[in-house]
C-alpha positions as MATLAB code, in Angstrom:
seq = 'XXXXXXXXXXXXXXXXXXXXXXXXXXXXXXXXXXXXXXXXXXXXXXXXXXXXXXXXXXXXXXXXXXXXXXXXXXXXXXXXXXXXXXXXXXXXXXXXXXXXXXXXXXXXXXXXXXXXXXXXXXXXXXXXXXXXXXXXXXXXXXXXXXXXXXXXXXXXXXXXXXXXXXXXXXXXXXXXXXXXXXXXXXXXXXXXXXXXXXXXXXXXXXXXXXXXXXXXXXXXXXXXXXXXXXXXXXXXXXXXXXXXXXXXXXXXXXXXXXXXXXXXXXXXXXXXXXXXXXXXXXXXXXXXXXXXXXXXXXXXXXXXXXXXXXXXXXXXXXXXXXXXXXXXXXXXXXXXXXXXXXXXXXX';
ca = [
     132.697   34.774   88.261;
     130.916   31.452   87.526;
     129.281   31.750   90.913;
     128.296   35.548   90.344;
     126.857   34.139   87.137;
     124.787   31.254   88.984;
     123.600   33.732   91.647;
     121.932   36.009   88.573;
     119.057   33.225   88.160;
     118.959   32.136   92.135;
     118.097   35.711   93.066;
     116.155   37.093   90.678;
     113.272   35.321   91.690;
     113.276   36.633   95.657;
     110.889   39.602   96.706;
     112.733   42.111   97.939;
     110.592   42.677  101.598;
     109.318   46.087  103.222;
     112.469   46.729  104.945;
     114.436   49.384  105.681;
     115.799   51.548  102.855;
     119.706   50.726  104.042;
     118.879   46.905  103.866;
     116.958   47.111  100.836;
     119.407   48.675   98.831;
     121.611   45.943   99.858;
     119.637   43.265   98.859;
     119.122   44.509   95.848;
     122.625   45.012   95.364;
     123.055   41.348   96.081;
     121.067   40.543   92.910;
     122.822   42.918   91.079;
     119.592   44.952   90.796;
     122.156   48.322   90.463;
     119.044   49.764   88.870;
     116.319   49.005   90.843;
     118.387   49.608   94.023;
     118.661   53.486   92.575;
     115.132   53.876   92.050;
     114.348   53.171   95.697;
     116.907   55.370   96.953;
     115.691   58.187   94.448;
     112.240   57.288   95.465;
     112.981   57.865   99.521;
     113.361   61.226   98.562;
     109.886   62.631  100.601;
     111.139   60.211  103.471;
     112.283   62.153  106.580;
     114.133   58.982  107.865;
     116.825   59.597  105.623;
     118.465   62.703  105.171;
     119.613   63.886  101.518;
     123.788   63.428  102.429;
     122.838   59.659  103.746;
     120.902   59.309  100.096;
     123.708   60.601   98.665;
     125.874   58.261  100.329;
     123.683   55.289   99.431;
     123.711   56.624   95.671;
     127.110   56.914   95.337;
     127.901   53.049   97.204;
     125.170   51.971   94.371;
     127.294   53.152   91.552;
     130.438   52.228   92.714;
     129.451   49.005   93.102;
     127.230   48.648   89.738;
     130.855   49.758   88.343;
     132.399   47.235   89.702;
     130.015   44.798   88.961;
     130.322   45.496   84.866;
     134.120   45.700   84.624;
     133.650   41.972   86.758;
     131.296   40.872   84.025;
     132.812   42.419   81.005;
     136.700   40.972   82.406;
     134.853   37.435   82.446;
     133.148   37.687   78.958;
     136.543   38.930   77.568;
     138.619   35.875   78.757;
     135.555   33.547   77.440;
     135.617   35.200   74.220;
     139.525   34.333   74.066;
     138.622   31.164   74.802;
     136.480   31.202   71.754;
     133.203   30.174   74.255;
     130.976   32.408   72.521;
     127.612   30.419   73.684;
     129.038   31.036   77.045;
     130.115   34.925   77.069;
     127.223   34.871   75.039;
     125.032   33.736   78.009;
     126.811   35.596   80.966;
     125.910   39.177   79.004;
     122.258   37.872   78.978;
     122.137   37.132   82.264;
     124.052   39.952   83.888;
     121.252   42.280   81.602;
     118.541   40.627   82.810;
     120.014   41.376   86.566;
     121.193   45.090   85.359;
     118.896   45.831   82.491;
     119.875   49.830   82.977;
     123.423   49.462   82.368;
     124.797   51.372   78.802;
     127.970   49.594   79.324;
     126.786   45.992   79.202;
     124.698   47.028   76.137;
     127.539   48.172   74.491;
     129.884   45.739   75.381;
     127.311   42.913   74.269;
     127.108   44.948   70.809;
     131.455   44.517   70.794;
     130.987   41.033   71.446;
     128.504   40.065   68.370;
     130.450   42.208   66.043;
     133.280   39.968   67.074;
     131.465   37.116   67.103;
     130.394   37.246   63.814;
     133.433   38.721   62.454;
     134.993   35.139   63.719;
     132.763   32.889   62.416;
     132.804   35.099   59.095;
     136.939   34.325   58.843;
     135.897   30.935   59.305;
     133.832   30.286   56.973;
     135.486   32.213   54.563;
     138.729   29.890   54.962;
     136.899   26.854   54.540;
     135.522   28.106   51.047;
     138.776   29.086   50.006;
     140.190   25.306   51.056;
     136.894   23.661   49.166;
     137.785   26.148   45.964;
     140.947   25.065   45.937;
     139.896   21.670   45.979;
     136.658   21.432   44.320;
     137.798   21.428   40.839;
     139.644   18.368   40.732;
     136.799   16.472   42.475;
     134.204   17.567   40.128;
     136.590   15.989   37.379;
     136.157   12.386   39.905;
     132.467   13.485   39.664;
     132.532   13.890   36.393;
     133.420   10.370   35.534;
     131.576    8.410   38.142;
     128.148   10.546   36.634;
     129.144    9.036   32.958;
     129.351    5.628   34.774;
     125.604    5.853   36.425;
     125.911    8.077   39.528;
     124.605   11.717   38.353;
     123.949   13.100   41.642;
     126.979   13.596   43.184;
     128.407   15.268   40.682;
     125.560   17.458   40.362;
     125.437   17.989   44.346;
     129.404   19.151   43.567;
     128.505   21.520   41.344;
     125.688   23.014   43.300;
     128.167   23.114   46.201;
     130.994   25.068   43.719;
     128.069   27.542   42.680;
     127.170   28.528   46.098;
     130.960   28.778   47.066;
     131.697   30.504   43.911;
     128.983   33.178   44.324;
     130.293   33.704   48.076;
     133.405   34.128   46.929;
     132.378   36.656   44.620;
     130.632   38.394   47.077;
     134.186   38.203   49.507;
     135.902   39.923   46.679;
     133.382   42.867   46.042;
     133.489   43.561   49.841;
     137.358   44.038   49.725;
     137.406   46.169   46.826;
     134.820   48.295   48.200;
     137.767   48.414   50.818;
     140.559   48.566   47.722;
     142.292   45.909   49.156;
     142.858   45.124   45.489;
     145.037   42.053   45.446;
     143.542   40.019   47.895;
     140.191   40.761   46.187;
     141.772   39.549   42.864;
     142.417   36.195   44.407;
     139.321   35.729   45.749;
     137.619   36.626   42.498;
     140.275   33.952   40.379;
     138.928   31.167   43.243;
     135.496   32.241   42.251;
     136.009   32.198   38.368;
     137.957   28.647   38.493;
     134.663   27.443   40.084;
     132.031   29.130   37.393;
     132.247   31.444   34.889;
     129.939   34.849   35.727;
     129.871   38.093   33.964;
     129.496   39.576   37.387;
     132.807   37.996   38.212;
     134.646   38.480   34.706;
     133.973   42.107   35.528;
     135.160   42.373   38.773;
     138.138   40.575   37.957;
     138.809   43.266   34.928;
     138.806   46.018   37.680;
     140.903   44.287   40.305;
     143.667   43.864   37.806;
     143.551   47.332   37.013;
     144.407   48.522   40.410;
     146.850   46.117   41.423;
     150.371   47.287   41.083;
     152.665   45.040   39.262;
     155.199   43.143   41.017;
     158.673   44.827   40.664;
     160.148   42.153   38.190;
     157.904   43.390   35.422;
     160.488   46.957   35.110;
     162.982   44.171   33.918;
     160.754   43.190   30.846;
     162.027   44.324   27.450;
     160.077   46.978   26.189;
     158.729   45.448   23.469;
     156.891   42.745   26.082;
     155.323   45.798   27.907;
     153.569   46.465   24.655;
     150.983   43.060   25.470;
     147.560   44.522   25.191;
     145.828   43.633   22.214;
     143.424   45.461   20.495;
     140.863   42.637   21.083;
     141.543   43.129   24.826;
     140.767   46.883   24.469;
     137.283   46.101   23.066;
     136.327   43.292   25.673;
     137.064   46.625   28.273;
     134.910   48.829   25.949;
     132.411   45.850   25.610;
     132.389   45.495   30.084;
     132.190   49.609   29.866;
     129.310   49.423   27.598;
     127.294   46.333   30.197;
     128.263   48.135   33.558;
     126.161   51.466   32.066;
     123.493   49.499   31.040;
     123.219   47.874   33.954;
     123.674   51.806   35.425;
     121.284   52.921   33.540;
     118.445   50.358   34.614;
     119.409   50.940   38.664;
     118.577   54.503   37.777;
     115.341   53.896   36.677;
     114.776   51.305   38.989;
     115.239   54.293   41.921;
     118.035   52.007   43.388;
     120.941   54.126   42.951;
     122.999   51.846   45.510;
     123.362   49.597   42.767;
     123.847   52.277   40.010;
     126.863   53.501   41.892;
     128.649   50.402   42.432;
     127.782   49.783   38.836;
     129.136   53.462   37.572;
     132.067   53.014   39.566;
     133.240   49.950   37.621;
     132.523   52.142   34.378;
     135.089   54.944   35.794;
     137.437   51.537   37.089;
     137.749   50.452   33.407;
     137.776   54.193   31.790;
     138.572   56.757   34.551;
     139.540   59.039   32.188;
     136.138   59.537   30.052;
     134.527   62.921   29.757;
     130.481   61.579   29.477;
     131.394   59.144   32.651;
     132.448   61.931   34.766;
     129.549   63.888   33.834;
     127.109   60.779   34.761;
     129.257   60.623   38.120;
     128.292   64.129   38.471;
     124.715   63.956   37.841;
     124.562   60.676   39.877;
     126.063   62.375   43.253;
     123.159   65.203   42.708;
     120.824   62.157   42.966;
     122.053   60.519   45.471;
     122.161   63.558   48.056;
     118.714   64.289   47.106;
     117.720   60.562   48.133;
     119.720   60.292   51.049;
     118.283   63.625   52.404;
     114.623   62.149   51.756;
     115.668   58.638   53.558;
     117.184   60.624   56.356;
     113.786   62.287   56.541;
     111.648   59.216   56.568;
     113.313   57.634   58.808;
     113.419   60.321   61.727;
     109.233   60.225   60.799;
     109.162   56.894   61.356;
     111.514   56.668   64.503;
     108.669   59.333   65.781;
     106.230   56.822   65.408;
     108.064   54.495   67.462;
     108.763   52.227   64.262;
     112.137   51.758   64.762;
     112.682   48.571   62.755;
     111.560   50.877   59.016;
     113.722   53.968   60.445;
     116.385   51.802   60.129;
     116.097   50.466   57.026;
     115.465   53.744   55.635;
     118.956   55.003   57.442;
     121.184   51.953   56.192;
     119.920   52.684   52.758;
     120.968   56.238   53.158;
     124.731   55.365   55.067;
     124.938   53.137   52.247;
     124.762   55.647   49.755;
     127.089   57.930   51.930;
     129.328   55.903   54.171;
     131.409   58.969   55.304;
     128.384   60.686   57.022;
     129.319   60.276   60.822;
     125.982   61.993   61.968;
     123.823   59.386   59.791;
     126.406   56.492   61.526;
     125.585   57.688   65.062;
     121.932   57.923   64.524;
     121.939   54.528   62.765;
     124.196   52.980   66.344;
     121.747   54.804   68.256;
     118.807   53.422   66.698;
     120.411   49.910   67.103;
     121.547   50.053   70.786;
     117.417   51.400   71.030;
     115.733   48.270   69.604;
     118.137   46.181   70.841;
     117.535   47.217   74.213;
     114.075   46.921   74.012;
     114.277   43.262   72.742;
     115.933   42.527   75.527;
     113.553   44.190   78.148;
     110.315   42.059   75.934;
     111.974   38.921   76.803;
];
């Protein structure tokens, strides 16, 4: 496969000669120019040297062997990918698309492969915040102390460094309760509290405990020990009900009403049972199909215009809104496979 690779960049460059269509096509086939090699046997249709069952023929070689020649790739790219030699797999799908330009299955395998590229380096990342979280906190106490003795900027570069890893963190544990994978969001959110204390995070914290079942030891508790939630803890939830519609009630009038969901959903989180909440949920879901149907609409103007980059924006605002609309997703894919293949065919 390494030579297969190495013969992408050696042949491209050759002129492919006035030759007979037979030895054309396999020429071109040598280069892996499956595409090209099509268009000249489509393009010998008016030739009476070559009768339509020996086109045929030709045609079907052509596609059995640009079949071949992506499963070859894609196999290759697969094991590198196991290998975790993404610059490499990386570089093979470039250069078997720069052969093959035409081929829908390279695209989308090359698509596969970034998703799962950056998926991986994602996990990564996100384990070596948890490790510093875990950490940080006693070094910032080391910090601490050397800044009192005449070295200030470390320990403010340390708590720089636990800001941006708290506010990462925070960000880690939104994404998995938007996926109410409640517990593991809870510990992210306790990493990112331990580093700085945020409303934002206080909040989220409030609503992750809520929806994480208790651990089967707590049926064993006397009953008076269930009875452990203060009044005052009642009114900090009524006080974090209270900030999340405010905060509702400005992403309303703001027109961003991705925002004023996630914020009225923490509202219903902390209160699901509330009569004037539900009826705000109700009135919000009015707005937000309105919107999305206007988005959906700008977007297919602007994909007309051949602005493709502002049709999707206007589409991931909408599939934001409403994630469970499989037409909107399959527009949105097809949009990206569209200006992803032409970014490729400008370079």
């Amino acid at each position: 496969m390494a030579m297969l690779f190495a013969l992408l960049s050696a042949c491209a460059s050759q002129p492919v000669e006035d030759t007979p269509l037979d030895q054309k096509v396999a020429q071109l086939q040598k280069e892996f120019k499956f595409g090209a090699a099509q268009r000249a046997i489509e393009n010998a249709a008016g030739d009476e040297q070559w009768t339509e069952q020996a086109r045929q023929s030709l045609l079907a070689g052509n596609r059995k062997a640009s079949a071949a020649y992506e499963q070859a790739v894609i196999s290759e790219a697969s094991n590198l990918q196991e290998e975790q030699s993404w610059a490499a797999a990386n570089e093979l799908y470039q250069g078997a698309l720069r052969a093959y330009p035409e081929s829908q299955a390279l695209r989308d395998a090359l698509n596969a492969f970034y998703i799962s590229r950056d998926d991986f380096h994602r996990k990564q990342l996100l384990s070596y915040r948890v490790l510093r979280a875990k950490r940080l906190p006693e070094e910032l106490k080391r910090l601490k102390l050397l800044s009192e003795s005449g070295d200030p900027d470390k320990y403010q570069q340390g708590l720089d460094e636990a800001s941006a890893i708290a506010e990462a963190l925070l960000a880690e544990g939104q994404r998995l309760m938007a996926r109410q994978k409640w517990r593991s969001a809870k510990n992210m959110l306790q990493l990112s509290k331990a580093l700085r204390e945020d409303e934002r995070t206080d909040t989220a914290l409030r609503v992750a405990n809520t929806r994480v079942k208790p651990a089967r030891a707590a049926k064993k508790l006397k009953p008076e020990l269930k009875e452990v939630v203060p009044e005052a803890q009642r009114r900090v939830d009524e006080a974090a009900i209270a900030a999340s519609l405010d905060r509702y009630r400005y992403s309303v009038a703001q027109k961003n009403l991705v925002d004023a969901q996630q914020h009225l959903n923490t509202a219903l989180a902390l209160n699901p049972d509330d009569s004037s909440l539900k009826r705000e949920q109700a009135r919000l879901e009015a707005l937000i199909t309105s919107d999305v149907n206007q988005r959906i609409e700008q977007g297919k103007y602007q994909y007309s215009l051949g602005d493709i980059d502002k049709a999707i924006d206007h589409w991931e605002y909408a599939y934001a809104l409403s994630p469970d609309d499989e037409a909107l997703r399959e527009r949105l894919e097809k949009a990206h496979r569209f200006r992803s293949r032409y970014e490729q065919l400008k370079r």
